[in-house]
mmCIF file of the N, C-alpha and C atoms, coordinates in Angstrom:
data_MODEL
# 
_entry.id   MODEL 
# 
loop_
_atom_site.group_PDB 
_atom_site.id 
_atom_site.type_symbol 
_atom_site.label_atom_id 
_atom_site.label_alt_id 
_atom_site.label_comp_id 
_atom_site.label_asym_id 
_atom_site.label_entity_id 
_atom_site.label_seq_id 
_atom_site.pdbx_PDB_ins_code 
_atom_site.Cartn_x 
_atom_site.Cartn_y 
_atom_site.Cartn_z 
_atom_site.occupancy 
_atom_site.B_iso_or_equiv 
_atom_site.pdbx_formal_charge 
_atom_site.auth_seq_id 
_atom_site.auth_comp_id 
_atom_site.auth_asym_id 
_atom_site.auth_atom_id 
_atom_site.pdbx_PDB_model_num 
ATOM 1   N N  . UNK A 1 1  ? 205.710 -87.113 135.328 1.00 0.00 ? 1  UNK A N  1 
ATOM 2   C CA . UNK A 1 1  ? 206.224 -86.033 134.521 1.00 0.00 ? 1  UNK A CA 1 
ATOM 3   C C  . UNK A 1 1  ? 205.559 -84.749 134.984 1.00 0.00 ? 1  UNK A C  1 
ATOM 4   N N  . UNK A 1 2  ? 206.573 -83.843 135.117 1.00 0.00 ? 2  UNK A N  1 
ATOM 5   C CA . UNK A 1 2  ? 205.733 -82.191 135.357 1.00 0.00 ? 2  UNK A CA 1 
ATOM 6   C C  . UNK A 1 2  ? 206.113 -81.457 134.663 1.00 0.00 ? 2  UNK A C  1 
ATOM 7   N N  . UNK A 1 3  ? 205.321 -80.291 134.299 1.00 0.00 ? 3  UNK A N  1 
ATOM 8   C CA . UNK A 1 3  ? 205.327 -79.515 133.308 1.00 0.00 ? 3  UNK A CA 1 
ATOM 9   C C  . UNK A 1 3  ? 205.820 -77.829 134.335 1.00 0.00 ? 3  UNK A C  1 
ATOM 10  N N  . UNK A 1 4  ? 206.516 -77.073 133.808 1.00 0.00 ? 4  UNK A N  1 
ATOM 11  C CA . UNK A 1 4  ? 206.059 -75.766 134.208 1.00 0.00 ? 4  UNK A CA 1 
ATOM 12  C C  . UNK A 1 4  ? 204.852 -75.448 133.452 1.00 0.00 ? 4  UNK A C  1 
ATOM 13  N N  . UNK A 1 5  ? 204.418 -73.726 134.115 1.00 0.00 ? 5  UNK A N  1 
ATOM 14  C CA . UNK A 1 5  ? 203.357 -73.393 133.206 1.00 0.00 ? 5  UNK A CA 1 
ATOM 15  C C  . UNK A 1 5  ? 203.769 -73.254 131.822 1.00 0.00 ? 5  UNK A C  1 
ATOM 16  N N  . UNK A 1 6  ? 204.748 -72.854 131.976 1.00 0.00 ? 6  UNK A N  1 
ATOM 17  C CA . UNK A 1 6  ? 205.494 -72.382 130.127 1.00 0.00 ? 6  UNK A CA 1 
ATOM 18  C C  . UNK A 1 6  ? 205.539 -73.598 129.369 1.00 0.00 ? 6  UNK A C  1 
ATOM 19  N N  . UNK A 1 7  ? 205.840 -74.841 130.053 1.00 0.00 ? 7  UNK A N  1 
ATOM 20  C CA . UNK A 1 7  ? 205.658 -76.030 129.221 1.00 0.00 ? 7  UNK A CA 1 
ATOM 21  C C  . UNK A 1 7  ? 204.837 -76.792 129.052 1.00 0.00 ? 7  UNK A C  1 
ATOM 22  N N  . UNK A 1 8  ? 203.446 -76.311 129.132 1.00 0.00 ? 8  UNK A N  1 
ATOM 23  C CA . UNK A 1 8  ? 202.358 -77.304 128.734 1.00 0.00 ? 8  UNK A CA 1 
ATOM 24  C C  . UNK A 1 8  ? 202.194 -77.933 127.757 1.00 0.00 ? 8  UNK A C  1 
ATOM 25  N N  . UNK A 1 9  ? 202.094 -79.112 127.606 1.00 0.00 ? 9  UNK A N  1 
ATOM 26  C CA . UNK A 1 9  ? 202.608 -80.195 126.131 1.00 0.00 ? 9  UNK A CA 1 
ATOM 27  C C  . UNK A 1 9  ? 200.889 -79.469 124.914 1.00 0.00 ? 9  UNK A C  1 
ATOM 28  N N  . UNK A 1 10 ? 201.508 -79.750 123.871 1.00 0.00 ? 10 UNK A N  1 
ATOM 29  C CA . UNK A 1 10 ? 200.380 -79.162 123.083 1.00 0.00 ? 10 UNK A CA 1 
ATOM 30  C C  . UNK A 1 10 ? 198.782 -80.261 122.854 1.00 0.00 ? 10 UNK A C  1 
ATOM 31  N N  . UNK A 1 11 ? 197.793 -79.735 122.489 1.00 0.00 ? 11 UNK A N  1 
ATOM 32  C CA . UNK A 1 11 ? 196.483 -80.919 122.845 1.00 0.00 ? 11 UNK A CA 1 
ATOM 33  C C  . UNK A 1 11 ? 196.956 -81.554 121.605 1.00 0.00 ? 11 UNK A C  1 
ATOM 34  N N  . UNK A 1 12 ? 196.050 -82.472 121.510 1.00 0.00 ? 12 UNK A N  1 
ATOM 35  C CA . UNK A 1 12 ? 196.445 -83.802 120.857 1.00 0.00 ? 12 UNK A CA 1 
ATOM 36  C C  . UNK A 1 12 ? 196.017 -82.972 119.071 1.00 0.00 ? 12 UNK A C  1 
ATOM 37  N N  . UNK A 1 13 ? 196.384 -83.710 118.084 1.00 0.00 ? 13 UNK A N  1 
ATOM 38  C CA . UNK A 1 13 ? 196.913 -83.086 116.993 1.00 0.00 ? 13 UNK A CA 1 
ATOM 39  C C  . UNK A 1 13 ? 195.243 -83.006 116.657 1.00 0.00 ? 13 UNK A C  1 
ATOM 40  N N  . UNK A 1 14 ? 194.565 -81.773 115.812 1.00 0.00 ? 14 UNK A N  1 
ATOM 41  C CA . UNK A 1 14 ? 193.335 -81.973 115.658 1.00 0.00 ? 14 UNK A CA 1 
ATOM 42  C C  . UNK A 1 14 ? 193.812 -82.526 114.135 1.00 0.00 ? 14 UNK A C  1 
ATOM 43  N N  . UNK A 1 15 ? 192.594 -83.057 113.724 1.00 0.00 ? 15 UNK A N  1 
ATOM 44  C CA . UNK A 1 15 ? 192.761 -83.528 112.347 1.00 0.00 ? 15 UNK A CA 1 
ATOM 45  C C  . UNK A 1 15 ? 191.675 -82.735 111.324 1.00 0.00 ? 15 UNK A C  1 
ATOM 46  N N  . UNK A 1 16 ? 191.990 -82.620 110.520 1.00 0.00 ? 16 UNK A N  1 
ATOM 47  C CA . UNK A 1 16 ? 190.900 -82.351 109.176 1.00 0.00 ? 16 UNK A CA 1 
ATOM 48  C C  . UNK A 1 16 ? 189.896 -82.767 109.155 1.00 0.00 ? 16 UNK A C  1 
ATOM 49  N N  . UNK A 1 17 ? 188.796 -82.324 108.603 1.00 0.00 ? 17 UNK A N  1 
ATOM 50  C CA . UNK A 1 17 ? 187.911 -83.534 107.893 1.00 0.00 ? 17 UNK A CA 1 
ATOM 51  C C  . UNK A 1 17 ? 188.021 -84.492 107.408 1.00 0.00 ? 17 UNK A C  1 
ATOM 52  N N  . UNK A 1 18 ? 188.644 -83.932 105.971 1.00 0.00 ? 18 UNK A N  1 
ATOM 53  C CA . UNK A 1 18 ? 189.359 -85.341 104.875 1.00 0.00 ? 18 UNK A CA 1 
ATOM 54  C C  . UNK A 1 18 ? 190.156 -86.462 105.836 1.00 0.00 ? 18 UNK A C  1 
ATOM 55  N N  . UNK A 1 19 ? 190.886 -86.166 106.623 1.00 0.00 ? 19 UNK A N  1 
ATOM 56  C CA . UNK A 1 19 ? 191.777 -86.762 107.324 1.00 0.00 ? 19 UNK A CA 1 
ATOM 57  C C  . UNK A 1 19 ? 190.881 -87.687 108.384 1.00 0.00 ? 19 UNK A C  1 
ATOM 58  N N  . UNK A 1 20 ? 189.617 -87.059 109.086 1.00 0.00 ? 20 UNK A N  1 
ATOM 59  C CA . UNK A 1 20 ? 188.574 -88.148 109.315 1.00 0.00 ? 20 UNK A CA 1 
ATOM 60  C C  . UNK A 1 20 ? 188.209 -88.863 108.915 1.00 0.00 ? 20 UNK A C  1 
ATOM 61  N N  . UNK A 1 21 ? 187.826 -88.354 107.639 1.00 0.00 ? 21 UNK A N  1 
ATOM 62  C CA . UNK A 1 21 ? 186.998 -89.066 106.709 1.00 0.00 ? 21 UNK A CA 1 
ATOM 63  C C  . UNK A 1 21 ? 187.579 -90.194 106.424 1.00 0.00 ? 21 UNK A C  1 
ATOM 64  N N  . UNK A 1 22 ? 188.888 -90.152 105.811 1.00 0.00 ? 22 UNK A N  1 
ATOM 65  C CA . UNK A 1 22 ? 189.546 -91.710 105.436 1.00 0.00 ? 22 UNK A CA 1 
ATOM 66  C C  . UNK A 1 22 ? 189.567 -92.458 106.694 1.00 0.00 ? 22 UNK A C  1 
ATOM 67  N N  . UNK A 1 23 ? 189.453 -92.369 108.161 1.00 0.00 ? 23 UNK A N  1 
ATOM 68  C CA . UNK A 1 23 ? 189.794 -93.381 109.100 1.00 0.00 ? 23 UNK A CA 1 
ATOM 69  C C  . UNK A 1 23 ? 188.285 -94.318 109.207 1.00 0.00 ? 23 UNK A C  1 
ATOM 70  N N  . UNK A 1 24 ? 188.954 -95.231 109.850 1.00 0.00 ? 24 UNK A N  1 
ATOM 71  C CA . UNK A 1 24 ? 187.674 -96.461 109.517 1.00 0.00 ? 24 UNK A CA 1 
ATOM 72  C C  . UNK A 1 24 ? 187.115 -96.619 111.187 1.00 0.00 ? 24 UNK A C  1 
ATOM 73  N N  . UNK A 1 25 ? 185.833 -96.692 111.050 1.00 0.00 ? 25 UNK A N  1 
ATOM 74  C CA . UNK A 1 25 ? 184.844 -96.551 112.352 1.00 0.00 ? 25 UNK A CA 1 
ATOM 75  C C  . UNK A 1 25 ? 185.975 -96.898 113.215 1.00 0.00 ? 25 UNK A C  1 
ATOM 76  N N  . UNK A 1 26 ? 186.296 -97.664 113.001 1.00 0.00 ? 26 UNK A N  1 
ATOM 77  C CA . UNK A 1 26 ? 187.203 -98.318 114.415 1.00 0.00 ? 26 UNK A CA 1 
ATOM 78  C C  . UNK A 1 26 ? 187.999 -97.489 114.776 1.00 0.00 ? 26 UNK A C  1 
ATOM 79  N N  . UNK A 1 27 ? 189.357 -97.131 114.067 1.00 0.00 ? 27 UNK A N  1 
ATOM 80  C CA . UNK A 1 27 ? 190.122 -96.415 114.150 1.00 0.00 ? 27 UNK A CA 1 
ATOM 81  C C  . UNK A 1 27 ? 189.561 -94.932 115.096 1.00 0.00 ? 27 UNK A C  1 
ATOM 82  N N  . UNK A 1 28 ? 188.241 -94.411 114.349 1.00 0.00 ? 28 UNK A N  1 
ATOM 83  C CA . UNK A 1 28 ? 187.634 -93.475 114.983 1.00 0.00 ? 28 UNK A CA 1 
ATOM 84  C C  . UNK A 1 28 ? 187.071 -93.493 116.455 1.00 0.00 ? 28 UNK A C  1 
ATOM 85  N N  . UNK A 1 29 ? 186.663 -94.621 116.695 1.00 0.00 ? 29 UNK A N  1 
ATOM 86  C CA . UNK A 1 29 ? 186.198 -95.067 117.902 1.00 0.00 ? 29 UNK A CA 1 
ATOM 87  C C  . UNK A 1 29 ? 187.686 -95.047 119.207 1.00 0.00 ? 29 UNK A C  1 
ATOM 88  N N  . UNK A 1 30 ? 188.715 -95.657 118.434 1.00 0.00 ? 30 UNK A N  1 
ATOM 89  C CA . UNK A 1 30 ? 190.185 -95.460 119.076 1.00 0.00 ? 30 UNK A CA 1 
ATOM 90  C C  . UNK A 1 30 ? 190.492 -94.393 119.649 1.00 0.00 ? 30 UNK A C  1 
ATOM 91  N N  . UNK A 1 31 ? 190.541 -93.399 118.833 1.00 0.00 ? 31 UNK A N  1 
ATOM 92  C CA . UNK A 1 31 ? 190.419 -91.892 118.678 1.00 0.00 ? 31 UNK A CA 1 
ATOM 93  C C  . UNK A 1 31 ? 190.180 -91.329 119.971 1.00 0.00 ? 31 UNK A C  1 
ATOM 94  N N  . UNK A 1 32 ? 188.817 -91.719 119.693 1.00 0.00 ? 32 UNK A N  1 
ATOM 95  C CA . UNK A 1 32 ? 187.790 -90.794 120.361 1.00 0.00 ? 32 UNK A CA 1 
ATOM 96  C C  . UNK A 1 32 ? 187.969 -91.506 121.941 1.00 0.00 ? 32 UNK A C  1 
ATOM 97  N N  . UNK A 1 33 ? 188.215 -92.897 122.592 1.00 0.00 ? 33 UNK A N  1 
ATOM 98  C CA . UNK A 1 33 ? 188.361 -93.566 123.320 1.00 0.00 ? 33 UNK A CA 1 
ATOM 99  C C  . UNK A 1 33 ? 190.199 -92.922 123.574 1.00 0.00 ? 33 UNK A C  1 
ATOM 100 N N  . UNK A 1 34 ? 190.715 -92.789 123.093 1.00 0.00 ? 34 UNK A N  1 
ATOM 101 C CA . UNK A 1 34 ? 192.198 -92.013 123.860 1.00 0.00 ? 34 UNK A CA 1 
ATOM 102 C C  . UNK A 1 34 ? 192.079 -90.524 124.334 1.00 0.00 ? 34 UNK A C  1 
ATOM 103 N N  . UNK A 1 35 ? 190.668 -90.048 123.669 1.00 0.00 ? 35 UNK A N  1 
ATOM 104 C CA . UNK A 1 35 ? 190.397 -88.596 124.014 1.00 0.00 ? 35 UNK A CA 1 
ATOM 105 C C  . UNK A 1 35 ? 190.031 -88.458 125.113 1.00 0.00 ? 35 UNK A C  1 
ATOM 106 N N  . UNK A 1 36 ? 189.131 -89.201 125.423 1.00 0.00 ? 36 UNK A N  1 
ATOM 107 C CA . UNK A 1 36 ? 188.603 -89.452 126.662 1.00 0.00 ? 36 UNK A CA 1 
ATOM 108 C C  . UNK A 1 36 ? 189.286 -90.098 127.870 1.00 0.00 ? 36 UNK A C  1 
ATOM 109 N N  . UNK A 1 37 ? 190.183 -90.860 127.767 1.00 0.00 ? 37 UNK A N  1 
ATOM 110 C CA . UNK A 1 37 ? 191.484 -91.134 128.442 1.00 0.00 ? 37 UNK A CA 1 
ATOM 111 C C  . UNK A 1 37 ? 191.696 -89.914 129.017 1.00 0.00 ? 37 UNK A C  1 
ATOM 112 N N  . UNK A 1 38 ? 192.750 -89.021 128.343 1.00 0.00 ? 38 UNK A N  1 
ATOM 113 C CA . UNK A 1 38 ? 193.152 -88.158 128.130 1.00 0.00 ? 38 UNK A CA 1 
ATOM 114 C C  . UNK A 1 38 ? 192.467 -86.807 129.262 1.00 0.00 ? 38 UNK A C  1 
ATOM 115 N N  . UNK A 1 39 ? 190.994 -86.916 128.745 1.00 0.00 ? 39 UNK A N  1 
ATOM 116 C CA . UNK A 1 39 ? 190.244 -85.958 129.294 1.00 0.00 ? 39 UNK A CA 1 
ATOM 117 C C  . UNK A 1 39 ? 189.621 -86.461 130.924 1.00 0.00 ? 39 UNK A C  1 
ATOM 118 N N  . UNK A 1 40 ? 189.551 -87.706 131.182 1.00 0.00 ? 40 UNK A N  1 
ATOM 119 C CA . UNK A 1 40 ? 189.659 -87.355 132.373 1.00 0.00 ? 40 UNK A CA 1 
ATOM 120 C C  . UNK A 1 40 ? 190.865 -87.604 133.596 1.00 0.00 ? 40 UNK A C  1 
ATOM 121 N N  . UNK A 1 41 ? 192.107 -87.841 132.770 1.00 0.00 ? 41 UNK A N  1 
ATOM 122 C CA . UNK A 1 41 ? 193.081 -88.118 133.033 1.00 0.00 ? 41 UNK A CA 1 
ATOM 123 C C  . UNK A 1 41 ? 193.581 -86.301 133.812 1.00 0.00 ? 41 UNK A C  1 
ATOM 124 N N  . UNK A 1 42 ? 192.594 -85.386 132.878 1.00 0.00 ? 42 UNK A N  1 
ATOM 125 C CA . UNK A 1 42 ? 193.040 -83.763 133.498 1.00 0.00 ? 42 UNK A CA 1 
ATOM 126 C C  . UNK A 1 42 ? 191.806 -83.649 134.390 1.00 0.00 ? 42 UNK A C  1 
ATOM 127 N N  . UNK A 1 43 ? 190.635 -84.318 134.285 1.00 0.00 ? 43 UNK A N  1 
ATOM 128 C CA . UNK A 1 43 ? 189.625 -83.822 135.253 1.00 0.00 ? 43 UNK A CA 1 
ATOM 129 C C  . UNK A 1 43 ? 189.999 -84.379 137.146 1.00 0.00 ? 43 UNK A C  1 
ATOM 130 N N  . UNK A 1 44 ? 190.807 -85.739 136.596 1.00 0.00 ? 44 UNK A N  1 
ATOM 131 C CA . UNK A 1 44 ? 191.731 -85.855 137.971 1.00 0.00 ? 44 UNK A CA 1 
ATOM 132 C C  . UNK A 1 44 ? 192.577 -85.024 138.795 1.00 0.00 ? 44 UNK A C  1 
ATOM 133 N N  . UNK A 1 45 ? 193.330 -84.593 137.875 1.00 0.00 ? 45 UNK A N  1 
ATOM 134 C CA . UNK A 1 45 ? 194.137 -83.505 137.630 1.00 0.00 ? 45 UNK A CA 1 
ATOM 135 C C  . UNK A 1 45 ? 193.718 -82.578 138.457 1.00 0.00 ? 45 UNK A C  1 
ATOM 136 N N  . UNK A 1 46 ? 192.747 -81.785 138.031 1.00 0.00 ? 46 UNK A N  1 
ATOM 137 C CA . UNK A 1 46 ? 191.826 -81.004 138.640 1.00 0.00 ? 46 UNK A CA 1 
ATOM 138 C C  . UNK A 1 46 ? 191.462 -80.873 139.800 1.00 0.00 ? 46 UNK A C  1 
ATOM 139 N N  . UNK A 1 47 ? 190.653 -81.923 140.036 1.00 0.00 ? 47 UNK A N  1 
ATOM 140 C CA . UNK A 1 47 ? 190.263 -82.719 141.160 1.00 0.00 ? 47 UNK A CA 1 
ATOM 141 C C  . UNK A 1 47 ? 191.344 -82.530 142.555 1.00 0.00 ? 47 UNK A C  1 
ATOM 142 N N  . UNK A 1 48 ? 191.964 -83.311 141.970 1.00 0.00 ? 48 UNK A N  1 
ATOM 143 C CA . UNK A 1 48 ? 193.413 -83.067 143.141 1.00 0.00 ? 48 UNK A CA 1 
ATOM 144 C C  . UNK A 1 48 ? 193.804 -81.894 142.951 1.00 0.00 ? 48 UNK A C  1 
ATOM 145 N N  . UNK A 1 49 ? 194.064 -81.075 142.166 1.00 0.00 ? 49 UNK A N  1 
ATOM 146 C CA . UNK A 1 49 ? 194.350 -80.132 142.677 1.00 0.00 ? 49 UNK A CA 1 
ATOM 147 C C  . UNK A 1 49 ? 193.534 -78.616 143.406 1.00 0.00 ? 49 UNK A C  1 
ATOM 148 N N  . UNK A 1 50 ? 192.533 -79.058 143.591 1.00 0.00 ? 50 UNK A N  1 
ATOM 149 C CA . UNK A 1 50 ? 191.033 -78.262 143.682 1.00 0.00 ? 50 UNK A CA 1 
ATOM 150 C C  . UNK A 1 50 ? 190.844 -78.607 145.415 1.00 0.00 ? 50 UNK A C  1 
ATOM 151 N N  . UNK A 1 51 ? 190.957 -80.148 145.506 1.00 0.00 ? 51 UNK A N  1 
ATOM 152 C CA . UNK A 1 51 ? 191.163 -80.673 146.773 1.00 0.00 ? 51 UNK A CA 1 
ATOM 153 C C  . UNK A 1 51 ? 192.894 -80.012 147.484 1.00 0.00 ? 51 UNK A C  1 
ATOM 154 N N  . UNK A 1 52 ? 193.626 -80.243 147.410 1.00 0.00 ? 52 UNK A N  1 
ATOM 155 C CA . UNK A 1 52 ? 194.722 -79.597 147.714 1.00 0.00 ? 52 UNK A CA 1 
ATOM 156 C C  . UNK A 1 52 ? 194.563 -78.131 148.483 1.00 0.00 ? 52 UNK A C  1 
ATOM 157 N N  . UNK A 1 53 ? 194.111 -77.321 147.544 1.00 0.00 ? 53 UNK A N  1 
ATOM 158 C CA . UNK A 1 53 ? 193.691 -75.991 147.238 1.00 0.00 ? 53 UNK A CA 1 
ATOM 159 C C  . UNK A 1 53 ? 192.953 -75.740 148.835 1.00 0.00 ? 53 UNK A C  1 
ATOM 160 N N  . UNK A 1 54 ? 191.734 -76.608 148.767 1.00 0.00 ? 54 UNK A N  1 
ATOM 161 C CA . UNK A 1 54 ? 191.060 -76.553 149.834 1.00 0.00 ? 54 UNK A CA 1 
ATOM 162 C C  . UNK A 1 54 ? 191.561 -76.954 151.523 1.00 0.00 ? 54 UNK A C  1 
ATOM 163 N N  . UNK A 1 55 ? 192.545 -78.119 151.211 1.00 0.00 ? 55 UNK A N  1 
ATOM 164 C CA . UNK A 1 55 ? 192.936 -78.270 152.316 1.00 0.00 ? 55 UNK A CA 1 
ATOM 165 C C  . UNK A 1 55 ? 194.106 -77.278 153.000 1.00 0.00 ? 55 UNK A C  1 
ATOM 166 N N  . UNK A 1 56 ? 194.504 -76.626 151.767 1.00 0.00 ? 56 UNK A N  1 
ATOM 167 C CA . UNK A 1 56 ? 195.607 -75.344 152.561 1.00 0.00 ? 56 UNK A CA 1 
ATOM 168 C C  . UNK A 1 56 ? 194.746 -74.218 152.752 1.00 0.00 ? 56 UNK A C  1 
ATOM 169 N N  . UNK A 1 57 ? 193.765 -73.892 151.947 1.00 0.00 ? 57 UNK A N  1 
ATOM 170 C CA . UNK A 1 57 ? 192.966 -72.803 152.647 1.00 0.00 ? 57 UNK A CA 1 
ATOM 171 C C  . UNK A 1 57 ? 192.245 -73.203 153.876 1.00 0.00 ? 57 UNK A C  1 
ATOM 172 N N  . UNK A 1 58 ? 191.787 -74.661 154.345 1.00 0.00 ? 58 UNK A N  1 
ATOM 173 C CA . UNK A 1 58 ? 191.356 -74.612 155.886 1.00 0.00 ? 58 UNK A CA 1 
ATOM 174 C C  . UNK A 1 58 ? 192.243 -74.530 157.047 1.00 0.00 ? 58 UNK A C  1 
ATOM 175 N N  . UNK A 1 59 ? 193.545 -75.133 156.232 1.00 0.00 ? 59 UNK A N  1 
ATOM 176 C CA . UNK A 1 59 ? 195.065 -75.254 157.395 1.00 0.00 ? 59 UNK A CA 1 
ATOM 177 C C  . UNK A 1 59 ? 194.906 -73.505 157.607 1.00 0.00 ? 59 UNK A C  1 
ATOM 178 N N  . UNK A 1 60 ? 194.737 -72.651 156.998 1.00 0.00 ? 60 UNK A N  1 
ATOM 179 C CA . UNK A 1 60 ? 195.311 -71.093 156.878 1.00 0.00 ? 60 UNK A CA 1 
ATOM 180 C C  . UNK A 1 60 ? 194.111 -70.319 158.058 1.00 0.00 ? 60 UNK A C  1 
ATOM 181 N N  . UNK A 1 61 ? 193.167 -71.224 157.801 1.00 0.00 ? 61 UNK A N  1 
ATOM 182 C CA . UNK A 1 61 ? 191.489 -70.693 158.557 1.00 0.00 ? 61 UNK A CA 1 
ATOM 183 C C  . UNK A 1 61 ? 191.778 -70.921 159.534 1.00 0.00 ? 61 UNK A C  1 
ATOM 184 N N  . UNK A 1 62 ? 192.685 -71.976 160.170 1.00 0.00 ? 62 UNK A N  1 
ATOM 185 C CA . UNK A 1 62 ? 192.600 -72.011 161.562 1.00 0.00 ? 62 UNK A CA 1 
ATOM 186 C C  . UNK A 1 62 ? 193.306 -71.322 162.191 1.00 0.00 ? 62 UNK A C  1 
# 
């Protein structure tokens, strides 16, 4: 799936306190374990595209 810039999907829904509060360790642990999914699912992201970046600026150097 690709996004334009204009369509960047929105971050994941933040929740309340109260709305913490009722979830049960586990559930929270879920949570927090899809966040992190998530988060380095863009640090890849990154990554490749950081690498990319670099390999057309050395193609350009030569």
């Amino acid at each position: 799936m690709s996004f334009d810039d204009d369509e960047i999907p929105p971050p994941p829904e933040r929740l309340s306190d109260d709305e913490l509060a009722l979830m049960s360790v586990g559930e929270l642990n879920e949570r927090i374990a899809g966040l992190e999914q998530e988060i380095e699912r863009a640090r890849q992201t990154i990554a490749a595209k950081q690498e990319h970046r670099g390999d057309a600026e050395s193609f350009f150097k030569s």
